[in-house]
N, C-alpha and C positions, 0 to 999 in steps of 0.2 A: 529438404530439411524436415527435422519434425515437426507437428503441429501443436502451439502453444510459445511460450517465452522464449525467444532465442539464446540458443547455449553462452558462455561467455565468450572460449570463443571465438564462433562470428562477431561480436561486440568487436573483439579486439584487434580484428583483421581485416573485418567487412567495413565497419563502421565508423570506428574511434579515431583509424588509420587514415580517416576521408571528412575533415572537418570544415571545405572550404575555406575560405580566407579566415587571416590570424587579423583580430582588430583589439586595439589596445584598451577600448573603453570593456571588453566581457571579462569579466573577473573569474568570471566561475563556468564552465562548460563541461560538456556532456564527462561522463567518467562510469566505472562502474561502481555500484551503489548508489551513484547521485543523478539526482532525479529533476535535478532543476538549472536553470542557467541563474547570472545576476550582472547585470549593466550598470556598468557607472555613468549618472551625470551628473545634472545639478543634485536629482534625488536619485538613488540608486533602485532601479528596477528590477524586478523578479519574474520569471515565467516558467511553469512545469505542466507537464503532461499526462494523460491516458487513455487509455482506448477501451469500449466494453464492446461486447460481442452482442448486441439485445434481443433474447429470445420471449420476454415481457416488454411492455410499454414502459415500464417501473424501471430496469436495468437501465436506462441510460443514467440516472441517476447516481449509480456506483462511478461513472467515469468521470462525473462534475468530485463527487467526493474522493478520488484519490489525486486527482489532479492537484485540491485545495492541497489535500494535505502533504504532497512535493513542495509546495509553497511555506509549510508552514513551517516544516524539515529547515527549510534556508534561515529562518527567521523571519518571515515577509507577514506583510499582512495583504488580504486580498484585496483586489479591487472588484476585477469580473473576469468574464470566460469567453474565448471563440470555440464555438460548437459545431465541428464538422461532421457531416453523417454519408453514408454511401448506404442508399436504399435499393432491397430488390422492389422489380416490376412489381409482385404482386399486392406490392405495400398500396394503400393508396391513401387520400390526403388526411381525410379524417382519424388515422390509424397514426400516421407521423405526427397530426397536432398532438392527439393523449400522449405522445412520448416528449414532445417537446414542454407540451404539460409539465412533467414530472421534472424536467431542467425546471422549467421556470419557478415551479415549488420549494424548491431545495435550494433555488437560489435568492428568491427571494425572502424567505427564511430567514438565511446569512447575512442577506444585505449587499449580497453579490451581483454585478449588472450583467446580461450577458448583452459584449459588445460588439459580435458579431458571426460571420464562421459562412460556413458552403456548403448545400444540400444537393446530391447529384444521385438520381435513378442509374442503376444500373444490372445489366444479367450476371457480371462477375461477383456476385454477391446472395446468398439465401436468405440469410436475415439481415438488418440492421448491422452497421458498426456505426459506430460513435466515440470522435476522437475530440478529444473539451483539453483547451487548453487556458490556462489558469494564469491570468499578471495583476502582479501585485507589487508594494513597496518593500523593499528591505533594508534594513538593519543591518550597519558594519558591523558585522559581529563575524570577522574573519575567519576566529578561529570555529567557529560553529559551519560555515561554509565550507571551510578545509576540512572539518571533519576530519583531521588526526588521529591516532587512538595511541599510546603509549603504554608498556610494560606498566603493569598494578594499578589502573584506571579498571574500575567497576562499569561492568555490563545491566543496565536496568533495564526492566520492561514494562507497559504499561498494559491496564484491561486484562484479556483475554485473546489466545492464541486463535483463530479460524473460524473467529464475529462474520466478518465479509461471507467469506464460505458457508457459511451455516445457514445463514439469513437466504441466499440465493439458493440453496436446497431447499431451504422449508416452505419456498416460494413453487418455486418449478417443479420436485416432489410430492409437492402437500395432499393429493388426493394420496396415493399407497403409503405414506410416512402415517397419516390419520387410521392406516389399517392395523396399523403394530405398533403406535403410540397415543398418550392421551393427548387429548385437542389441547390444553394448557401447555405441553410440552412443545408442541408445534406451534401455536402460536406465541409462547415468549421466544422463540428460535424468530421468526419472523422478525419479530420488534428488533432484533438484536440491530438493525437501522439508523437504533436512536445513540449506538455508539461508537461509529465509525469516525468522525471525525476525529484529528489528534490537537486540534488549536491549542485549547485549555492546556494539557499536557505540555507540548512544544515550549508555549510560553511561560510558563513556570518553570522549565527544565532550562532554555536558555536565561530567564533570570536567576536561574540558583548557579551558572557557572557551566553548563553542560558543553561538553568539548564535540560531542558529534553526535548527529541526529539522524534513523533512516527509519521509515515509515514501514509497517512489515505488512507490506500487500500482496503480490502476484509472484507465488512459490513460495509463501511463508517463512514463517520463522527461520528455519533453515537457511534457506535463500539468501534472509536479510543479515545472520550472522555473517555468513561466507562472505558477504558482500563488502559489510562495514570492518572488515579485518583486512578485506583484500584490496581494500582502499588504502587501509593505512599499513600493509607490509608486515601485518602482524600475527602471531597465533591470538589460541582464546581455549578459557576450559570454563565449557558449562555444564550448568550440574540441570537435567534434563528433570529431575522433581520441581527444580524450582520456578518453571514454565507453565505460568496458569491456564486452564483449558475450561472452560464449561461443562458441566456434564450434557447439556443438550447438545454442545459440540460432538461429544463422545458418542453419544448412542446416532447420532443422525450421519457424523462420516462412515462409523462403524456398517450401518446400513447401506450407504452408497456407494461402500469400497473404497474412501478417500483417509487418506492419509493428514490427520489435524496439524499435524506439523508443517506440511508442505500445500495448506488451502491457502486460499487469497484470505487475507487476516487484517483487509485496514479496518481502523480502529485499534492498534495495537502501536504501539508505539516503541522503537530500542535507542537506549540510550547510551553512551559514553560517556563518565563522568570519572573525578579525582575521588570524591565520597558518594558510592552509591546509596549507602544506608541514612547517610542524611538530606540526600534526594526523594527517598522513599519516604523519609516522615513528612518532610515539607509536602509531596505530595498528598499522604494521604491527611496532612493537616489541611491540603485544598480538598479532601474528597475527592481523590481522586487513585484507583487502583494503581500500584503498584512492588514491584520486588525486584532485590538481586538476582541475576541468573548467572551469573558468571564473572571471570575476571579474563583482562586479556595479558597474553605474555609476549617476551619477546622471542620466542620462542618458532619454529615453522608450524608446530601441530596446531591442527583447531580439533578439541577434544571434546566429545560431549560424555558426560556422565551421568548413570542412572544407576545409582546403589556401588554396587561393584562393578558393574558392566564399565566397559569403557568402547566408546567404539570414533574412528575419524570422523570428522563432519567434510563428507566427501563435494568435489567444485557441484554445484546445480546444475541438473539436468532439464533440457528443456522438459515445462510441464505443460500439460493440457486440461485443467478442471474442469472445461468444457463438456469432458465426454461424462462427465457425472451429473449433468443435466439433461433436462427431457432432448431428445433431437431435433424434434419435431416445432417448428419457429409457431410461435401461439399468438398471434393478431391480432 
């Protein structure tokens, strides 16, 4: 297989197809697009996932933040995190605490506990992985779980497409990106940290009514359309202007050969709703970014639009962002 996100698919043959026992208390289980499970009991429980690759101490930090925000996608509020890591040999103690640092910072932060998790030395491994898994409460809010989509429901988007991705380049890059930009421009790429999260968002969009929520992280925007259409059986036409990018985004993919549309992008948030334009105001009456990007139909196509251009939004391929970072593990 290739190296990066697994195609859909193996999802749907390897994995979906092999779920273990059926139990009547899990409400919500594994699917494509959806990113989290939800248990009923007396209070109904949440849990979602991710993994980062850590070629910095700093990176493990992206996988506490997209995990939260699988959680927040459900409705949940957080509680804490199990942080599992597979370290190479040449790691050594003082090297894993600075990374566990950076968990501890980002979560203490939130208010998040971390409640537990397994750290194992190993040679099948060159850098760091880190897989943080995220439980919290939820919220009957069924139809925000099912994540439906229907014919004339408004596609919304929140932020900025390819934050996650930009910030991890300006990081791992920054000495040759400093060659051929100014420092102000690398360093607000950097910061771009401070707005990954989707909480605020999430919960203003499920209190205005939002019928389905997916987090746009690992294969971007792209990725996340196909995914929340192909949950609910449906086409989609978007108009490819109306997808907010950064200009720091633009010049720093442009430079690394990456594609802004298909970078890890949490902090971005899409939405499914009945009135997208009065999601948008209430948003940005919270301060908080947002626009229509599209509508969905009932229709097979998923159509993306730029001017006249018209072209499909073809199923996602596995990706690898990876290889637009330095190779070389930095310690």
């Amino acid at each position: 297989m290739k190296t990066g996100k697994v195609s859909e698919m193996v999802m749907k043959h390897s994995i979906l197809k092999q779920l273990g026992a059926h139990r009547e208390e899990v409400m919500a289980g594994p699917g494509i697009g959806q990113d989290f499970a939800l248990i009923q009991g007396k209070e109904w429980m949440s849990g979602a996932s991710a993994i980062q690759v850590c070629y910095r101490r700093e990176d493990a930090a992206f996988a506490v933040v997209r995990a939260l925000n699988n959680l927040f996608c459900s409705g949940s509020t957080a509680v804490g995190i199990f942080c599992m890591a597979l370290l190479p040999p040449a790691m050594d103690h003082e090297e894993w605490n600075q990374m566990m640092e950076a968990v501890h910072k980002i979560c203490q932060s939130r208010g998040i506990a971390i409640l537990g998790g397994h750290t194992e030395t190993t040679g099948a491994v060159s850098a760091p992985i880190v897989t943080v898994t995220g439980i919290g409460y939820a919220k009957q809010k069924k139809e925000v779980w099912e994540g439906k989509l229907k014919d004339g429901h408004d596609l919304v988007m929140t932020k900025w497409i390819g934050l996650e991705g930009t910030a991890l380049l300006a990081v791992h890059r920054e000495k040759e990106l400093l060659e051929r930009y100014p420092y102000a421009l690398i360093k607000e790429a950097q910061e771009f940290t401070k707005y990954l999260t989707v909480e605020d968002e999430a919960r203003a969009a499920i209190h205005f009514g939002a019928v389905a929520l997916h987090d746009v992280s690992q294969g971007g925007i792209l990725t996340a359309l196909w995914e929340m259409a192909e949950r609910s059986g449906t086409g989609l036409e978007v108009d490819l202007k109306q997808i907010a990018v950064r200009q720091e985004t633009v010049e720093i993919s442009e430079y690394a050969g990456a594609n802004p549309y298909s970078m890890p992008s949490a902090g971005s948030l899409l939405i499914g709703t009945e009135n997208g334009y009065g999601l948008v105001r209430e948003l940005e009456r919270l301060q908080m970014k947002a626009s229509v990007i599209g509508k969905v139909t009932d229709k097979k196509e998923r159509i993306i639009r730029n001017g006249e251009d018209i072209r499909f939004l073809d199923r996602p391929k596995p990706e690898n962002f990876e290889q637009f970072l330095k190779k070389e593990v930095e310690l």
